[in-house]
N, C-alpha and C positions, 0 to 999 in steps of 0.2 A: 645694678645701676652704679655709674662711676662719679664719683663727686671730686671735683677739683676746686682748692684754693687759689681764687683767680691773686693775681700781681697785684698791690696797691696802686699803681699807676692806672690800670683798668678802671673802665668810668665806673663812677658811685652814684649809687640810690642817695644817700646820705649819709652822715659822721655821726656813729652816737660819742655822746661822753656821759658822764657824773660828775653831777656836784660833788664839791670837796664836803666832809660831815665837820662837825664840832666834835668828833673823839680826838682828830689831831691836827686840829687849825682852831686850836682856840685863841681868844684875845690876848694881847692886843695882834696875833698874827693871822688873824681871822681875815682880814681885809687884804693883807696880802696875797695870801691864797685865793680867794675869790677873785683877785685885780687880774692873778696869774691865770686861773681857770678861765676867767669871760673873755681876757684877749685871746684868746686861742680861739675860743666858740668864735667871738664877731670875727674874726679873722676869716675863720673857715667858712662864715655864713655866705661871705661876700663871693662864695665858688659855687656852695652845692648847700644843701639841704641838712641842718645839725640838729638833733633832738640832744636833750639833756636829760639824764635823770636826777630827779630832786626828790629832797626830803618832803613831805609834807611840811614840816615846820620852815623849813628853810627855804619855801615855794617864793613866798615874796622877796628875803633877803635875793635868790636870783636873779629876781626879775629884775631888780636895780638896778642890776653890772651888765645884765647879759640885755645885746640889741635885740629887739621885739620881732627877729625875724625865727631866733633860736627857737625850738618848739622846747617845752618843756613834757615832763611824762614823771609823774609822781611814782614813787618806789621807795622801798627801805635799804637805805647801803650802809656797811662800813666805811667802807673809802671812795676815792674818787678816782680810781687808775683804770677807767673803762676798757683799756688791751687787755686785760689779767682777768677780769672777773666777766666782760660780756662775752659771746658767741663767739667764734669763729668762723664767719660767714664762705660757703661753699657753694658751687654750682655744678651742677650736671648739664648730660649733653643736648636736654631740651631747654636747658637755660633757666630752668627752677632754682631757684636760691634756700638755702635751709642752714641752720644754723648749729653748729659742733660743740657742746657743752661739756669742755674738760670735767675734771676733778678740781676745785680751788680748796686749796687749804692756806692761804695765811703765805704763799712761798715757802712755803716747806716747813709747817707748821712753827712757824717763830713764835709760839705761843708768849712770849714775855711781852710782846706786844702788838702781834698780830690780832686782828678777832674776822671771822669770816660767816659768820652763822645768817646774814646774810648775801654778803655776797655772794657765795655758790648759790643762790638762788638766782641772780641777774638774768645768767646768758637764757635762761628759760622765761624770762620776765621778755627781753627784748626778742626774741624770738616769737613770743605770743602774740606783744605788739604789731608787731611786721608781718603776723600770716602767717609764717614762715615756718616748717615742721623743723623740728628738735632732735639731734643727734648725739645719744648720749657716750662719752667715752670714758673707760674706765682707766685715763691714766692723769696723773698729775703732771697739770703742763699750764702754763700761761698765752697769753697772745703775745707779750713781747721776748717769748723765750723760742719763737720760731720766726722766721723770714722767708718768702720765698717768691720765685721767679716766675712761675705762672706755667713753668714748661717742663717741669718733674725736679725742680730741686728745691729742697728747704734748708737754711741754714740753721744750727744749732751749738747749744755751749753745753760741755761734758757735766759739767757744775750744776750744770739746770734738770735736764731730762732724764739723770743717773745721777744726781746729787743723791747725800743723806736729807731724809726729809720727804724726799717726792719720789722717783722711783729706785730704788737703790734696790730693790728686791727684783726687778727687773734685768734682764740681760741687754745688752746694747741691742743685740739683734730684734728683741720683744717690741724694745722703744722705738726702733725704724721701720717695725711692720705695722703697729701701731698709728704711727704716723703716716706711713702711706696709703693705710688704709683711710683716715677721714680726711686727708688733704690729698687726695691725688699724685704724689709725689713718688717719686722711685729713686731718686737720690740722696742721700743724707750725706753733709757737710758739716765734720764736728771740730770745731775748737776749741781746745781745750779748758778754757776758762774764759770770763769778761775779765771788766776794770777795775781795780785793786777797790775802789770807794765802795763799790757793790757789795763787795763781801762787810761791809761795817754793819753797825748792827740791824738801822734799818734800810739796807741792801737787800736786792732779790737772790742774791749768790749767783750771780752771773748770767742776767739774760742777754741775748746776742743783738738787741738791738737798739744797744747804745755802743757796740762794738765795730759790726758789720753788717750790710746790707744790701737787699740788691738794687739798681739802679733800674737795669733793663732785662732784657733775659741772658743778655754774655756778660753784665759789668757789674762788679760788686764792690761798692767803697769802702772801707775800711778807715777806723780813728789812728792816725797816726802822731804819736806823741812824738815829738823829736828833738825836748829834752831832757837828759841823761840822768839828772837827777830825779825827776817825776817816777815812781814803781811802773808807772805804765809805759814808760821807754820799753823796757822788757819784751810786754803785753804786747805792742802792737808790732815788735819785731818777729815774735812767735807768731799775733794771728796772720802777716803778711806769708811767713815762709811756709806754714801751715798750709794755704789758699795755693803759695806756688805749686808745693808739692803735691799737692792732693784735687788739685783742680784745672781746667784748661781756660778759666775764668778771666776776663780783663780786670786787674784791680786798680782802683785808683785811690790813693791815701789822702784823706782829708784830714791836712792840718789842725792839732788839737790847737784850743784857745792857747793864749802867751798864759794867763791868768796858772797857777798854780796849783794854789792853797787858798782856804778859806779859815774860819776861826778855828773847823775840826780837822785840817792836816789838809793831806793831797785830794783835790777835787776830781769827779770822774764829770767834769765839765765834755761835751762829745756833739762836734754835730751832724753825728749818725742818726743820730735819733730824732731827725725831723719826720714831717707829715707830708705824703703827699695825698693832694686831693686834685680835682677836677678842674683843671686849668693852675693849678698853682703847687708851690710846694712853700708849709708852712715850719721853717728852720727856726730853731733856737737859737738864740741872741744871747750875749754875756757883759758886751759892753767891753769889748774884748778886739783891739787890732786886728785879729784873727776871723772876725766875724763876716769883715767884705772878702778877705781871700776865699773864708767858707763858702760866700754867695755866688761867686766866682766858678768857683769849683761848680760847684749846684748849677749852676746859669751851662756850665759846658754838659753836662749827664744830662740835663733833661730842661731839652730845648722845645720852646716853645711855652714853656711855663713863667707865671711872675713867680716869683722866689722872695717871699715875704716874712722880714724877721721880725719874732717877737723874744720881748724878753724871758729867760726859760730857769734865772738863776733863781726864783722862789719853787720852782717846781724840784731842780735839782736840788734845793737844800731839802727836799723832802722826800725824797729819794728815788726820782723820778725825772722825766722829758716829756717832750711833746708828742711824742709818736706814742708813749706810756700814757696818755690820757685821752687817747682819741681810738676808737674804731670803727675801719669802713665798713658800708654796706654797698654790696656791689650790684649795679643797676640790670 
């Protein structure tokens, strides 16, 4: 039986997420993390169908931020980055859905401040919920450290899938058949690293999708910094010529925000790293000039869609986006 990673653009069952926990949104930035989490959820609700998982104790704090359409689903988490730690939903060719339960360590055991003793628990959690049979794989992988097209290619970062950490004891070749083996895929598309702020401490060391992505099954956008002084000028000149030479792909560079810097140096501000869902696509906001050209851009890749920005700079100060805190489930 063949299981394929359908496209995020493909209709969705539903968006799970995670509430954000009290190990690293404590007061007074507790409320912003939450303000940041719920508009995503009500956002998304206003499309398709979002379950949340929540702490038991933090059952009520949710209920306050999040619109009473959100379902909620009680669970133990460390964090709140539902791409990384839930399923990676899969379908075969009688249209069964089942869910692909990497290996999660922490992104490549950053033990100084990682903890995960339950997260790798999740993608088995929601999977149970949904019916849904459980697909175990024995490699260390994330859901924002893949991207793919629905039609045999997956995007990836060398950093991430052969990083130190997660599988570096691994050959390239291992990590591609691996990969094709629970996503359907028969192409692998590697660049060689993400955005400079990712590798900080708590950065995932390069997942690809705050970098690159796909649009449709021939278009893949890419963050394009384009100025000189930013580390990521470099980066997105690599992943551009990268994409020329190694692919027959249409690329389209979506302008990085004007914005910089933040109090900690160069931002990996990006907005690749939006959501789409079921009649819309839900893009990260900065408050940033940059942000209507972004919708612009968005508005031409995938017509037919509202294109709805929320604000994404409390998520990225945490080392995260929108697309890093949501995952579909495909209908």
């Amino acid at each position: 039986m063949t299981w394929v990673m359908p496209a995020e653009w493909q209709p969705h069952e539903r968006t799970w997420m995670a509430w954000p926990t009290a190990e690293y949104t404590l007061e007074p930035e507790a409320t912003e993390a939450y303000s940041a989490w719920s508009s995503v959820a009500n956002a998304i609700v206003q499309f398709e169908p979002v379950t949340m998982l929540v702490q038991e104790n933090d059952l009520e704090i949710a209920k306050g931020f999040l619109d009473p359409r959100v379902e909620t689903l009680v669970a133990e988490l460390n964090d709140g980055w539902a791409r990384d730690i839930g399923p990676t939903f899969v379908k075969n060719e009688d249209g069964e859905v089942a869910g692909v339960n990497w290996v999660f360590n922490g992104w490549g055991a950053q033990g100084t401040w990682a903890s995960w003793d339950k997260d790798d628990q999740v993608a088995k959690i929601i999977s149970e919920a949904t019916g849904k049979s459980c697909i175990d794989s024995s490699l260390i992988n994330e859901g924002g450290g893949i991207h793919v097209n629905g039609t045999g290619a997956v995007l990836l970062t060398e950093t991430v899938q052969l990083g130190e950490g997660r599988n570096s004891e691994w050959s390239r070749e291992e990590v591609e058949a691996e990969l094709h083996d629970k996503l359907g895929t028969t192409q692998a598309i590697w660049i060689r690293r993400g955005l400079t702020r990712d590798y900080d401490e708590f950065g995932t060391r390069g997942h690809i999708d705050i970098v690159a992505c796909f649009a449709d099954e021939t278009t893949i956008l890419f963050h394009d910094q384009q100025d000189e002084t930013h580390p990521d000028f470099s980066v997105s000149h690599e992943v551009k010529r990268t994409l020329e030479e190694t692919t027959n792909f249409k690329l389209v560079g979506v302008p990085a925000p004007k914005t910089l810097r933040d109090d900690l140096g160069f931002v990996d501000y990006s907005y690749i790293n939006h959501y789409i869902c079921n009649g819309a696509v839900i893009l990260c906001a900065f408050d940033d000039e940059n942000d209507a050209v972004a919708k612009r851009v968005l508005e031409g890749v995938y017509p037919g869609r509202e294109i709805v920005l929320v604000d994404a700079r409390p998520l990225f100060a945490r080392g995260g986006g929108i697309h890093c805190i949501t995952q579909q489930q495909p209908a």
